[in-house]
mmCIF file as Biopython writes it, N, C-alpha, C and O atoms, coordinates in Angstrom:
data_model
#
loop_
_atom_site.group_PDB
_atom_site.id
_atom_site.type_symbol
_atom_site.label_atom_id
_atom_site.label_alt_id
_atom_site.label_comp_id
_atom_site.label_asym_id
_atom_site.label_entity_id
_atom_site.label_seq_id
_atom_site.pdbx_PDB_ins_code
_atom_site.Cartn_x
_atom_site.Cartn_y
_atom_site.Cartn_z
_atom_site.occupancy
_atom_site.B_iso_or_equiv
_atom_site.auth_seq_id
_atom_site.auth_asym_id
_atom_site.pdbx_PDB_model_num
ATOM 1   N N  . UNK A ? 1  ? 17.669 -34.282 236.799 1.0 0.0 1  A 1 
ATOM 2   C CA . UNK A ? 1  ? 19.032 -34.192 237.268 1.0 0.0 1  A 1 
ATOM 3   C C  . UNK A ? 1  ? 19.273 -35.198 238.391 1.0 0.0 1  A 1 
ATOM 4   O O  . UNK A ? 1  ? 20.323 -35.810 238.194 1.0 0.0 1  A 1 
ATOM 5   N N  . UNK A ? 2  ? 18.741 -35.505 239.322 1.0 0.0 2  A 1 
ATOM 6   C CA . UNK A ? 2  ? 18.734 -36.194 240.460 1.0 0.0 2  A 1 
ATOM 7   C C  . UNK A ? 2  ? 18.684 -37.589 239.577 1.0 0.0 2  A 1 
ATOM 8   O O  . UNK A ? 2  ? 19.614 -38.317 239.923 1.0 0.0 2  A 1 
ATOM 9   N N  . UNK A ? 3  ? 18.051 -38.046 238.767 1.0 0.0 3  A 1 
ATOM 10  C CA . UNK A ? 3  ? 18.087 -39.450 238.316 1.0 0.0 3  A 1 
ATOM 11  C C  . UNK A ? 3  ? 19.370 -39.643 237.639 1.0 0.0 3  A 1 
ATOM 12  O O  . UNK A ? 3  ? 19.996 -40.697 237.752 1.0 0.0 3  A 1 
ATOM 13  N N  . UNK A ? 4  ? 19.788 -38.629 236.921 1.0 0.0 4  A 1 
ATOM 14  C CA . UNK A ? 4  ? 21.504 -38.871 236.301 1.0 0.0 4  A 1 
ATOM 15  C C  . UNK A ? 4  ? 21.984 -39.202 237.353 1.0 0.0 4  A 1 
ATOM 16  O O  . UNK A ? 4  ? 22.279 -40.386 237.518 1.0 0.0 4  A 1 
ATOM 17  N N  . UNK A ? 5  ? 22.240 -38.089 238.543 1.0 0.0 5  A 1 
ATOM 18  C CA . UNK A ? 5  ? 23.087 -38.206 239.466 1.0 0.0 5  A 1 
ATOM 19  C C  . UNK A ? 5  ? 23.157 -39.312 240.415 1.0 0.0 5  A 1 
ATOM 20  O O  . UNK A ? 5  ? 24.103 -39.582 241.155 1.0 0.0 5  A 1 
ATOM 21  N N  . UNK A ? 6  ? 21.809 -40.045 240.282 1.0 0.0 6  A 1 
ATOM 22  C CA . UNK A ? 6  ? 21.707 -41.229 241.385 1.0 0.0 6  A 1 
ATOM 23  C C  . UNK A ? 6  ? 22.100 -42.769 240.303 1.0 0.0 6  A 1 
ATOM 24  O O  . UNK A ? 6  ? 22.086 -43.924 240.727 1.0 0.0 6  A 1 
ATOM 25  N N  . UNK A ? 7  ? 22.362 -42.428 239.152 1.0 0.0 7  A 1 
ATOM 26  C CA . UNK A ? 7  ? 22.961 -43.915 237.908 1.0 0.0 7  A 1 
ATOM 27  C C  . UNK A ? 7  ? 24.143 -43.450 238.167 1.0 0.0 7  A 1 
ATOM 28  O O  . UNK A ? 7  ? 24.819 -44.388 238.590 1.0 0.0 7  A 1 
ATOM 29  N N  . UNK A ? 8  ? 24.917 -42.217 238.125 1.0 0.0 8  A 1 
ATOM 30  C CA . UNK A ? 8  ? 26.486 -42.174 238.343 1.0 0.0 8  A 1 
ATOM 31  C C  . UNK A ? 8  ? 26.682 -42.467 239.725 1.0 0.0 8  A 1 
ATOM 32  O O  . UNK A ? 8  ? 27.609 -43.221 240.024 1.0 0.0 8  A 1 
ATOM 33  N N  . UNK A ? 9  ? 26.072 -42.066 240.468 1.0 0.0 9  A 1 
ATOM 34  C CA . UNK A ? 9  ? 26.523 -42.530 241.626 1.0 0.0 9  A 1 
ATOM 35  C C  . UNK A ? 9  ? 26.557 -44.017 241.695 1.0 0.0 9  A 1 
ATOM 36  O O  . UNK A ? 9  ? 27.491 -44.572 242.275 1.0 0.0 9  A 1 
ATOM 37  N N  . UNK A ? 10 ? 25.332 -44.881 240.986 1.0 0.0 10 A 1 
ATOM 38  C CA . UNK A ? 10 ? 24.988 -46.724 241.544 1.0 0.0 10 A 1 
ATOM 39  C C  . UNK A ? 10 ? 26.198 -46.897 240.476 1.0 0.0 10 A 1 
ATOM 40  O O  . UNK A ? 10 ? 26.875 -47.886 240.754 1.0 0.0 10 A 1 
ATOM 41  N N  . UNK A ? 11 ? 26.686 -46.141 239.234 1.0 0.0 11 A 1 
ATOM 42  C CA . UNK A ? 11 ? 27.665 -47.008 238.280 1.0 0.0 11 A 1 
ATOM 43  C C  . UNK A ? 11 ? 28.326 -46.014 237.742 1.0 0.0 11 A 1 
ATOM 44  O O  . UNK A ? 11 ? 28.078 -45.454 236.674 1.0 0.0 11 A 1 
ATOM 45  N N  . UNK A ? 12 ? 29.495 -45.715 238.770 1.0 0.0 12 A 1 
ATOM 46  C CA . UNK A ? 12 ? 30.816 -44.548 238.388 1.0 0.0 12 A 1 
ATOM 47  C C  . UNK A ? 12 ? 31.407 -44.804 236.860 1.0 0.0 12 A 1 
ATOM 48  O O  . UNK A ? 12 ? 31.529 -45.889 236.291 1.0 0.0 12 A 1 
ATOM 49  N N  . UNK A ? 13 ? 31.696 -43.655 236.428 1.0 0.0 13 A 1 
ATOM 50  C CA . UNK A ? 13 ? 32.294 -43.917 234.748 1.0 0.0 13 A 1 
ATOM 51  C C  . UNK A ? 13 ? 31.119 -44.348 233.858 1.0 0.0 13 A 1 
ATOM 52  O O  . UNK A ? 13 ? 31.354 -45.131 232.937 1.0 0.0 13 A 1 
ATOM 53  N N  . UNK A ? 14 ? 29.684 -43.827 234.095 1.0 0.0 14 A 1 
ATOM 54  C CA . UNK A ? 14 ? 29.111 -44.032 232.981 1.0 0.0 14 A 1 
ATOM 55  C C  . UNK A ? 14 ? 29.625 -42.635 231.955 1.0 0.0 14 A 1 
ATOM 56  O O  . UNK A ? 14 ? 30.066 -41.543 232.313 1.0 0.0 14 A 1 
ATOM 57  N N  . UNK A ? 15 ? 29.343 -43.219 230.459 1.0 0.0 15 A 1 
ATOM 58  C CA . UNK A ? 15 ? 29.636 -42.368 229.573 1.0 0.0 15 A 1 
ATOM 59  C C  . UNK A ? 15 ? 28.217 -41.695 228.987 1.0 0.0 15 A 1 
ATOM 60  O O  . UNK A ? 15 ? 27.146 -42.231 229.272 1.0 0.0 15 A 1 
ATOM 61  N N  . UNK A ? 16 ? 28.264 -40.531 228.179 1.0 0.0 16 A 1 
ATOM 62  C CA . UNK A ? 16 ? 27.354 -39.759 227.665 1.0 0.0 16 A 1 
ATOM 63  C C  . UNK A ? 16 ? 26.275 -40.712 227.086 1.0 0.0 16 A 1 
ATOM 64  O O  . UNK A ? 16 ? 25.065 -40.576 227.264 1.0 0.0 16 A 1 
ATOM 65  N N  . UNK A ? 17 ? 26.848 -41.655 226.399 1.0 0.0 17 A 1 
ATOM 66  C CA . UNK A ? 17 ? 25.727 -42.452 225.564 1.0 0.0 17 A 1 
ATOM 67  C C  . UNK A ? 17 ? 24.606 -43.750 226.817 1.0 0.0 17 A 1 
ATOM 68  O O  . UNK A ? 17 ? 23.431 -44.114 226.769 1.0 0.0 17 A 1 
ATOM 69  N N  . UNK A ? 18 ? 25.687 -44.043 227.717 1.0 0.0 18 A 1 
ATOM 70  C CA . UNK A ? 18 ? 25.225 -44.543 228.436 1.0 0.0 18 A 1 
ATOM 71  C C  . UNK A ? 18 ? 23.775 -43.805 229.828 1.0 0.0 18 A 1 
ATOM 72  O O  . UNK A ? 18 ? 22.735 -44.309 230.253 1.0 0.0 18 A 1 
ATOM 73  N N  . UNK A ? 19 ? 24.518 -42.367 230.126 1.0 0.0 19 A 1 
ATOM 74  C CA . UNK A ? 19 ? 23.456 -41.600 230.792 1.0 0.0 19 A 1 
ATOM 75  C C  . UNK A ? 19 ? 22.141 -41.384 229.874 1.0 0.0 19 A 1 
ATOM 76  O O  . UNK A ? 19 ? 21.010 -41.234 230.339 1.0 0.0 19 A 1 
ATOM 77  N N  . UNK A ? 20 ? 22.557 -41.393 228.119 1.0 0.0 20 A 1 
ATOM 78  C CA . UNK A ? 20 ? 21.433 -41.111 226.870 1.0 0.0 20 A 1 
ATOM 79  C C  . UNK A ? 20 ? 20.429 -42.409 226.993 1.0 0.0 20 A 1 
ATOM 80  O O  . UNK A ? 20 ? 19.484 -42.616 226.231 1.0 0.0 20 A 1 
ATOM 81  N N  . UNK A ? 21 ? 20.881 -43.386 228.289 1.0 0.0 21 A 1 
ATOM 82  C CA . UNK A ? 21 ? 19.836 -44.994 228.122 1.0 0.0 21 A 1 
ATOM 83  C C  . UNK A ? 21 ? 18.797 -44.521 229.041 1.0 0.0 21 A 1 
ATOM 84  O O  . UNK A ? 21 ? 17.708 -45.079 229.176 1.0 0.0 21 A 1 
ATOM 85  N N  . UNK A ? 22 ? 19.175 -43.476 229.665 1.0 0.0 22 A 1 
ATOM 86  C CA . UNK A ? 22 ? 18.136 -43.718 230.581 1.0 0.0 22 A 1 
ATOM 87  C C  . UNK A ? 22 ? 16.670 -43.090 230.439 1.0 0.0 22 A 1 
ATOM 88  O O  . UNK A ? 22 ? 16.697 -42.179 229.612 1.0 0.0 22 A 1 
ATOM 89  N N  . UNK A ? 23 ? 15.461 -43.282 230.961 1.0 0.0 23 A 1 
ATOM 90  C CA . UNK A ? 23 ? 14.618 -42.974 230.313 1.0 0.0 23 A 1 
ATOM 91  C C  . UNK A ? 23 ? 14.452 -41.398 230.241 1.0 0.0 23 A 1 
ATOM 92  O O  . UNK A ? 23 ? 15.005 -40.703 231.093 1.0 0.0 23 A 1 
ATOM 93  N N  . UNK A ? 24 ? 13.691 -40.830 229.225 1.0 0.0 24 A 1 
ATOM 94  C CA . UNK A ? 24 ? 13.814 -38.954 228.957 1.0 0.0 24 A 1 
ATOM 95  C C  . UNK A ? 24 ? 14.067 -38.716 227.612 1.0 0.0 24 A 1 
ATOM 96  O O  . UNK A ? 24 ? 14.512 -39.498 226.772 1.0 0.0 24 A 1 
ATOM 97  N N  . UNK A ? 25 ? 13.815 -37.824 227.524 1.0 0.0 25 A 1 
ATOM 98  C CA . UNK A ? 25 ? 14.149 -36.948 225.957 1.0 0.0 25 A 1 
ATOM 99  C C  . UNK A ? 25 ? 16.056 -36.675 226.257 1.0 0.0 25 A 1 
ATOM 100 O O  . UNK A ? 25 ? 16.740 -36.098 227.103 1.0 0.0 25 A 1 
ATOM 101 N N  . UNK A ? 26 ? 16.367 -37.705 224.648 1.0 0.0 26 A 1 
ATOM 102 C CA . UNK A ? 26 ? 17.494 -36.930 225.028 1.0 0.0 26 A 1 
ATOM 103 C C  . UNK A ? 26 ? 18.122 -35.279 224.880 1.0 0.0 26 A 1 
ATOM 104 O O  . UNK A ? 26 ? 19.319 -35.183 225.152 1.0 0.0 26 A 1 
ATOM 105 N N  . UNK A ? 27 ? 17.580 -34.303 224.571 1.0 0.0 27 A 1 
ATOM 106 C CA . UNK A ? 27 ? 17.944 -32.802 224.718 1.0 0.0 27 A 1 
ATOM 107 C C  . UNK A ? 27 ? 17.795 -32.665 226.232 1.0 0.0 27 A 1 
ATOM 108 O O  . UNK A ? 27 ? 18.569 -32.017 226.937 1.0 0.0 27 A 1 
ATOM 109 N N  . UNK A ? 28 ? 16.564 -33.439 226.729 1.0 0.0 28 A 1 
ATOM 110 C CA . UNK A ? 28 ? 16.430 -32.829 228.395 1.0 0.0 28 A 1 
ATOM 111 C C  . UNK A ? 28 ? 17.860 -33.259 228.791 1.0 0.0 28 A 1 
ATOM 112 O O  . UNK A ? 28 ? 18.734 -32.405 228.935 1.0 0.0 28 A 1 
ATOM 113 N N  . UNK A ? 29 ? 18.128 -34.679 228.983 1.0 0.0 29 A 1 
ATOM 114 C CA . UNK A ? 29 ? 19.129 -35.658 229.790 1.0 0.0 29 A 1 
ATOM 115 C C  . UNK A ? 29 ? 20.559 -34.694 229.601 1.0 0.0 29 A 1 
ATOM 116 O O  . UNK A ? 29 ? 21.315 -34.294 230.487 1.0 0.0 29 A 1 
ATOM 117 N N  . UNK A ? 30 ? 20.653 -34.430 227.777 1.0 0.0 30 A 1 
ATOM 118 C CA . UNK A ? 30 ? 22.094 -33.344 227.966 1.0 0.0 30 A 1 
ATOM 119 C C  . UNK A ? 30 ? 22.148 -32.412 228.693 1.0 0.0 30 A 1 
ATOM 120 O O  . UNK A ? 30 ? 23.233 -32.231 229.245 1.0 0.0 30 A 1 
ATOM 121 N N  . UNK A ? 31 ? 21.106 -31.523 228.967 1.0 0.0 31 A 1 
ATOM 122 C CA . UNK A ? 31 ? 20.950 -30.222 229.604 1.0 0.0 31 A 1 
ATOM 123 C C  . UNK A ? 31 ? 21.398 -30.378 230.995 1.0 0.0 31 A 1 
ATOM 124 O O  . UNK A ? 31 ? 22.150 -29.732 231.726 1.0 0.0 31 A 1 
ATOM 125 N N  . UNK A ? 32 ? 20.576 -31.622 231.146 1.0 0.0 32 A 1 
ATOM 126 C CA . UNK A ? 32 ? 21.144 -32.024 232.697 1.0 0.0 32 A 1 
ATOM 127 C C  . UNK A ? 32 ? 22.334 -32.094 233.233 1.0 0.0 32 A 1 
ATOM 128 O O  . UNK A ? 32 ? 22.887 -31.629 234.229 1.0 0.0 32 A 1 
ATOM 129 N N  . UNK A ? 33 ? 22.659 -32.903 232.194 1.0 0.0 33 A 1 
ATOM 130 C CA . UNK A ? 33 ? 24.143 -33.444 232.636 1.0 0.0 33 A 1 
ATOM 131 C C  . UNK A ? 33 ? 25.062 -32.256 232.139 1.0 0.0 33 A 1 
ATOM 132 O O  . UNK A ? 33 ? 26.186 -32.433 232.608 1.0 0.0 33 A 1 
ATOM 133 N N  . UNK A ? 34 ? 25.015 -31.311 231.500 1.0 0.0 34 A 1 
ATOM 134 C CA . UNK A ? 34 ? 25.719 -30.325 230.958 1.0 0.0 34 A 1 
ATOM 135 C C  . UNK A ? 34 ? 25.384 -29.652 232.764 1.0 0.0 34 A 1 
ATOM 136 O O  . UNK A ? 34 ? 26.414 -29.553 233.432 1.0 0.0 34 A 1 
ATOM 137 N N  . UNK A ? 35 ? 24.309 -29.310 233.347 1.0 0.0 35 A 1 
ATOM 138 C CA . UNK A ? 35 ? 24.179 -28.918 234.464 1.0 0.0 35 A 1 
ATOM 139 C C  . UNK A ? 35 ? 24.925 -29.224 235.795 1.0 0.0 35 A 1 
ATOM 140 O O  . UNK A ? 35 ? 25.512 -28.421 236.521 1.0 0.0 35 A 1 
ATOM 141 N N  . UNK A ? 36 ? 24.759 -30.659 235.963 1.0 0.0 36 A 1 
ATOM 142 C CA . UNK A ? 36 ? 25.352 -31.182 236.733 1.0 0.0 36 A 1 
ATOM 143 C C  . UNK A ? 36 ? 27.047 -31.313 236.397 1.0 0.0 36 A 1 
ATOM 144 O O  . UNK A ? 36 ? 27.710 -31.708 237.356 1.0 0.0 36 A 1 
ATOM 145 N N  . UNK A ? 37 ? 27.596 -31.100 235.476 1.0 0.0 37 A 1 
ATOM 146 C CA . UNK A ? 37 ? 29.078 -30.879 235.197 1.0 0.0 37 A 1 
ATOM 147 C C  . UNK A ? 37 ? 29.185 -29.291 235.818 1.0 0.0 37 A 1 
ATOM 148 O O  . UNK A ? 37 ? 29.855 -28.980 236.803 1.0 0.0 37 A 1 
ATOM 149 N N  . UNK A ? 38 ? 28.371 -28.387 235.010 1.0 0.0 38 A 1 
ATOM 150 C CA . UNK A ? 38 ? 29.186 -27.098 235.224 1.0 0.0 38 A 1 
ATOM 151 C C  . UNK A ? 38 ? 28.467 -26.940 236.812 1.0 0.0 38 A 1 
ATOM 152 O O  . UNK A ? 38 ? 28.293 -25.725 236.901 1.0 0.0 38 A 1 
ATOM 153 N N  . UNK A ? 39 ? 28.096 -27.411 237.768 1.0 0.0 39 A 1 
ATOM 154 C CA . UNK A ? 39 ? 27.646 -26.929 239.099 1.0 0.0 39 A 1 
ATOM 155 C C  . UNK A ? 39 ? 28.704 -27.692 239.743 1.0 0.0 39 A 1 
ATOM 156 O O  . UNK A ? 39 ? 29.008 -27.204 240.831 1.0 0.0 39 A 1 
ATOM 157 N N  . UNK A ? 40 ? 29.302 -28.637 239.453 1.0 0.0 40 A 1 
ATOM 158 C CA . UNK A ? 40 ? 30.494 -28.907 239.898 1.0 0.0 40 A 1 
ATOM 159 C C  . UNK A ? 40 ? 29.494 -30.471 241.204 1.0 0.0 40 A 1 
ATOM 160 O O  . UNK A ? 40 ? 29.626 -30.567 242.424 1.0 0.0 40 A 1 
ATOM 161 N N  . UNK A ? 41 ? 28.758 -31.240 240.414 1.0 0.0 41 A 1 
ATOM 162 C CA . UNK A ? 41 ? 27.690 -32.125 240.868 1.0 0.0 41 A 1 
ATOM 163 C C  . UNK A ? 41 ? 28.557 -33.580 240.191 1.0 0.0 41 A 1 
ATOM 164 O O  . UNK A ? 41 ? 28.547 -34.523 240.982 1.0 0.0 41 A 1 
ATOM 165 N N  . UNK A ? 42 ? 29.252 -33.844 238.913 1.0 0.0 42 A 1 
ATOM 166 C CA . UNK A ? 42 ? 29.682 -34.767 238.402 1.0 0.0 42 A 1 
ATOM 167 C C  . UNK A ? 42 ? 31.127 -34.160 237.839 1.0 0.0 42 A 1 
ATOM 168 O O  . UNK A ? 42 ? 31.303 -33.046 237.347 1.0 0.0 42 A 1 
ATOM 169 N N  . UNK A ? 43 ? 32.094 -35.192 238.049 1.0 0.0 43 A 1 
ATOM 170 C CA . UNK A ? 43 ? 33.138 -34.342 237.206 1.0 0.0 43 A 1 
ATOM 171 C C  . UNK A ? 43 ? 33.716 -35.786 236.037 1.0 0.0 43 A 1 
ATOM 172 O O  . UNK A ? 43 ? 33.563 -36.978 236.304 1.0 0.0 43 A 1 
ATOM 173 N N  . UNK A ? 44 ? 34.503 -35.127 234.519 1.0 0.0 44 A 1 
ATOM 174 C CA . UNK A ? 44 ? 34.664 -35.641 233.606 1.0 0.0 44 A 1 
ATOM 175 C C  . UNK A ? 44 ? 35.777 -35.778 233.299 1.0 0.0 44 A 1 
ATOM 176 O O  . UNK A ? 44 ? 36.675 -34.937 233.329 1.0 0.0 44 A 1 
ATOM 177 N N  . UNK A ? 45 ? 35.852 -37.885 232.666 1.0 0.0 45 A 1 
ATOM 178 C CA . UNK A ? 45 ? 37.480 -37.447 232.164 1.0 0.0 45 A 1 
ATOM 179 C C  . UNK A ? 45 ? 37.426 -38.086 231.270 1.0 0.0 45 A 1 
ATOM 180 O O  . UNK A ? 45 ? 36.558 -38.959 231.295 1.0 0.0 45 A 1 
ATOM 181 N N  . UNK A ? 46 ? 38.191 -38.000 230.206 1.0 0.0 46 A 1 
ATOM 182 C CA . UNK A ? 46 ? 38.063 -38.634 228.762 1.0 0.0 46 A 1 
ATOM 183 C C  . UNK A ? 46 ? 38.782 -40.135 229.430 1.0 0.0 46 A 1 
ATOM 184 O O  . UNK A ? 46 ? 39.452 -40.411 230.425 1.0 0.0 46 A 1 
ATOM 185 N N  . UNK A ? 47 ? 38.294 -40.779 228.427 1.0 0.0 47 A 1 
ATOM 186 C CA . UNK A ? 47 ? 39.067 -42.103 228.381 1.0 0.0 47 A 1 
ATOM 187 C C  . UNK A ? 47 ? 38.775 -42.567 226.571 1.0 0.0 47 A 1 
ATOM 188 O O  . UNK A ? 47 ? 37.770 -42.796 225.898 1.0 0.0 47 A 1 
ATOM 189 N N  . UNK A ? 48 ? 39.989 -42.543 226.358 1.0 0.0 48 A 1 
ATOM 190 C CA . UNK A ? 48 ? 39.895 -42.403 225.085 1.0 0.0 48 A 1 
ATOM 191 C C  . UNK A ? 48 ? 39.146 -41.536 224.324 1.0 0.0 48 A 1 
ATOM 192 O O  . UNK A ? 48 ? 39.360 -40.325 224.276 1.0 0.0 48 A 1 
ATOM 193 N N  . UNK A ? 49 ? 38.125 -42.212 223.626 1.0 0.0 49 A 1 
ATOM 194 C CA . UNK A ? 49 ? 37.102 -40.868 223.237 1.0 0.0 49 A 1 
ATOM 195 C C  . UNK A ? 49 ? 35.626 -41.014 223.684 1.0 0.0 49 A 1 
ATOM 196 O O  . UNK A ? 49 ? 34.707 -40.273 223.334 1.0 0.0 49 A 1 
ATOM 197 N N  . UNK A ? 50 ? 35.533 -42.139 224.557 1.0 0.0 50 A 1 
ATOM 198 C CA . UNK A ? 50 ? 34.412 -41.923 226.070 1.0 0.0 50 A 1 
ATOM 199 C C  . UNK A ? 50 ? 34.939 -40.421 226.926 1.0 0.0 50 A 1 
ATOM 200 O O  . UNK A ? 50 ? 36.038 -39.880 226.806 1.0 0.0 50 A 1 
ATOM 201 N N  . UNK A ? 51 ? 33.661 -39.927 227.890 1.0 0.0 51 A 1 
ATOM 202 C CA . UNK A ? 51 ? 33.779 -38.815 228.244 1.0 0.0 51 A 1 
ATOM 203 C C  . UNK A ? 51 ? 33.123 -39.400 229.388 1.0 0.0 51 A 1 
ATOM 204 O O  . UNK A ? 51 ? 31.894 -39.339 229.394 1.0 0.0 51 A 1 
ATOM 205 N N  . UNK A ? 52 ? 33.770 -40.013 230.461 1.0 0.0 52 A 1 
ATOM 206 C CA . UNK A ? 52 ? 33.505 -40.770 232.070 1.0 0.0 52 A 1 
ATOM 207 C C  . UNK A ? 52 ? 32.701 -39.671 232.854 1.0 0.0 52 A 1 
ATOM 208 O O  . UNK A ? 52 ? 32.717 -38.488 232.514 1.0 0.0 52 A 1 
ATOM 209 N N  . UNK A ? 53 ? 32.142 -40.055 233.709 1.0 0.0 53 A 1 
ATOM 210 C CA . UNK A ? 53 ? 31.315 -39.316 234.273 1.0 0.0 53 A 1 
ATOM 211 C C  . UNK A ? 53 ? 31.484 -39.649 235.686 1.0 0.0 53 A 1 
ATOM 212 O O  . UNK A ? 53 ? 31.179 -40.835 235.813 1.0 0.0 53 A 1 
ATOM 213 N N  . UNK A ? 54 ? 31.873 -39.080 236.944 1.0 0.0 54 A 1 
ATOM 214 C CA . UNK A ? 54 ? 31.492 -39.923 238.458 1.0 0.0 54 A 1 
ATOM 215 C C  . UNK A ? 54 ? 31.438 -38.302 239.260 1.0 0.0 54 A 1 
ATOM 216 O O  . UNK A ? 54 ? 31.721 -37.115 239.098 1.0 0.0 54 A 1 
ATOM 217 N N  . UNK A ? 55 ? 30.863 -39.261 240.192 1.0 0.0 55 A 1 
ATOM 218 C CA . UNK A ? 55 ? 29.982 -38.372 241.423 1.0 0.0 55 A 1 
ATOM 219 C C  . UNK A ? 55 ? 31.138 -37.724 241.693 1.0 0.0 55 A 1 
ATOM 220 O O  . UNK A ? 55 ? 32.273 -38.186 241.582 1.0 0.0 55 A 1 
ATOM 221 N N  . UNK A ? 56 ? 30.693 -36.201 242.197 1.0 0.0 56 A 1 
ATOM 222 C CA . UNK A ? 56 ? 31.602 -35.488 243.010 1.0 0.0 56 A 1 
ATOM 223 C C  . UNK A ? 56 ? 30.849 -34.915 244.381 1.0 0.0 56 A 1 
ATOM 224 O O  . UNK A ? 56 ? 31.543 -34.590 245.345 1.0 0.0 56 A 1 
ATOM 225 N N  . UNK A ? 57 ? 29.622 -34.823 244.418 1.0 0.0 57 A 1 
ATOM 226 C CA . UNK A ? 57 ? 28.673 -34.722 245.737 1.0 0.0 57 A 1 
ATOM 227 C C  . UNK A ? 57 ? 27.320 -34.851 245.141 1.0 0.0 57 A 1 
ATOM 228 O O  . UNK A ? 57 ? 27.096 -34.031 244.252 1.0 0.0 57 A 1 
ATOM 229 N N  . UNK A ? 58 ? 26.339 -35.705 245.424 1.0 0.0 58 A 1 
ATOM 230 C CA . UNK A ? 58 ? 25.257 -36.172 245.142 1.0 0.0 58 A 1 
ATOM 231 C C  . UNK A ? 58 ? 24.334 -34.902 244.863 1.0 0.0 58 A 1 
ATOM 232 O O  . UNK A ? 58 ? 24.491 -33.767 245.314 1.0 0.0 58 A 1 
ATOM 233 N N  . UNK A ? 59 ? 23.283 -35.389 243.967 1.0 0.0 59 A 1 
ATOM 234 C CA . UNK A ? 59 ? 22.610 -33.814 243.864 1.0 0.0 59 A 1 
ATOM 235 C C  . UNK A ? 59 ? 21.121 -34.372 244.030 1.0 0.0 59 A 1 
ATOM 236 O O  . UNK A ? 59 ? 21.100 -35.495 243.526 1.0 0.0 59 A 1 
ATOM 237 N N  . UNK A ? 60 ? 20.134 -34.098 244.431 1.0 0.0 60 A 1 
ATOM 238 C CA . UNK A ? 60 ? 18.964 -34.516 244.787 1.0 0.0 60 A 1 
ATOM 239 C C  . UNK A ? 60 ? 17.778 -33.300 244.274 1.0 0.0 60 A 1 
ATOM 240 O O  . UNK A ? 60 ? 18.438 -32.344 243.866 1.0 0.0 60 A 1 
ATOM 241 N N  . UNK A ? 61 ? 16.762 -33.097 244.189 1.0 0.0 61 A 1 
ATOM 242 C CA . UNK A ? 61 ? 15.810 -32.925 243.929 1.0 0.0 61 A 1 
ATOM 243 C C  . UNK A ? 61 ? 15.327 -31.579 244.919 1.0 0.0 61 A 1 
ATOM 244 O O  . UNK A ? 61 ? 14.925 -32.007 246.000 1.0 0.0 61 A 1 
ATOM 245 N N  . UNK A ? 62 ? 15.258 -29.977 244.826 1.0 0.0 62 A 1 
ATOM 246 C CA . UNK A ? 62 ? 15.348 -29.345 245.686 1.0 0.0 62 A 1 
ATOM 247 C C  . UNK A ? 62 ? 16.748 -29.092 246.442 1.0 0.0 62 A 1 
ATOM 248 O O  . UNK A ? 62 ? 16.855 -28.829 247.640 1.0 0.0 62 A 1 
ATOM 249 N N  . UNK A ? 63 ? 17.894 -29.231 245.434 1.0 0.0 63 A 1 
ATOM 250 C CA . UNK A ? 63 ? 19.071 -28.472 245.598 1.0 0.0 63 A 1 
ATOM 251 C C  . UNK A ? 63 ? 19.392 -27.532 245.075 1.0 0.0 63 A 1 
ATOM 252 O O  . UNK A ? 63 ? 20.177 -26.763 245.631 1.0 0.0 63 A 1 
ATOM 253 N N  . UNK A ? 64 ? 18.902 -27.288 243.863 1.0 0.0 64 A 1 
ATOM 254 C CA . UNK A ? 64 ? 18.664 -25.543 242.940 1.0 0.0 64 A 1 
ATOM 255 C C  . UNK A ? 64 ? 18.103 -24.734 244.354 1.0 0.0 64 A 1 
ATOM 256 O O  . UNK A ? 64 ? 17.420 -25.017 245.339 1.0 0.0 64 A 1 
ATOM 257 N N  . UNK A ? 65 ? 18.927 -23.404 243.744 1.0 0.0 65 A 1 
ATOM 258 C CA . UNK A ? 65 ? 18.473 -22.034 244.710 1.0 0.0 65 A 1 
ATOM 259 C C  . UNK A ? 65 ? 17.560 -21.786 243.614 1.0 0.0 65 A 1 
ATOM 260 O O  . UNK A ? 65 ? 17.764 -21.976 242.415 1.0 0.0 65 A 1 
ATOM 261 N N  . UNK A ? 66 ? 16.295 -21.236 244.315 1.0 0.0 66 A 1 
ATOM 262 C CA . UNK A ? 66 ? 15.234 -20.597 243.698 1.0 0.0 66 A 1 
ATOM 263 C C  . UNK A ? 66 ? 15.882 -19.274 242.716 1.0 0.0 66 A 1 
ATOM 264 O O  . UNK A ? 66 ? 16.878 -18.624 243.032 1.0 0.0 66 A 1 
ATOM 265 N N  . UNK A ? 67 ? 15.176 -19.093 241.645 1.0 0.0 67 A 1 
ATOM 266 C CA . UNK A ? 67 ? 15.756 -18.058 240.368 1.0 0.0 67 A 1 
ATOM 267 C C  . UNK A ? 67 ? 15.433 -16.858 241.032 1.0 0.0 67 A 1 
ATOM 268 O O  . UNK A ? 67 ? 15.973 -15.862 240.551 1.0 0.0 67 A 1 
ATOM 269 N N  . UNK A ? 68 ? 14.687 -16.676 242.023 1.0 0.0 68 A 1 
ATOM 270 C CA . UNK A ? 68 ? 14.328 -14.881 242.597 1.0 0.0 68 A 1 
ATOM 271 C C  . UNK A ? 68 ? 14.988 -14.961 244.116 1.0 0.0 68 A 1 
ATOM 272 O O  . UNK A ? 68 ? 14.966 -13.975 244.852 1.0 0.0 68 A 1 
#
């Protein structure tokens, strides 16, 4: 999650296929970014039938609350 969030942050308006370049399995990279949308970490806007992606507050590594 922190590596999505630190490519949208260096290059606002990347699209789904474009976050899919970066290195990872892509099922992990969706999960992520499905994560970082609904935590309210990236927010989305269509442009045409691209689905833009830019920072809304940086998310780093040890920002999850522990599950217990």
């Amino acid at each position: 999650m922190d590596r999505i969030s630190r490519a949208v942050e260096a290059a606002p308006g990347l699209s789904k296929r474009e976050i899919r370049d970066l290195p990872g399995n892509n099922t992990a990279l969706d999960e992520a970014l499905r994560l970082l949308v609904a935590e309210g970490y990236l927010s989305v806007e269509r442009d045409g039938r691209a689905h833009r992606h830019t920072s809304t507050r940086p998310f780093r590594d040890g920002d999850q609350e522990a599950p217990w």
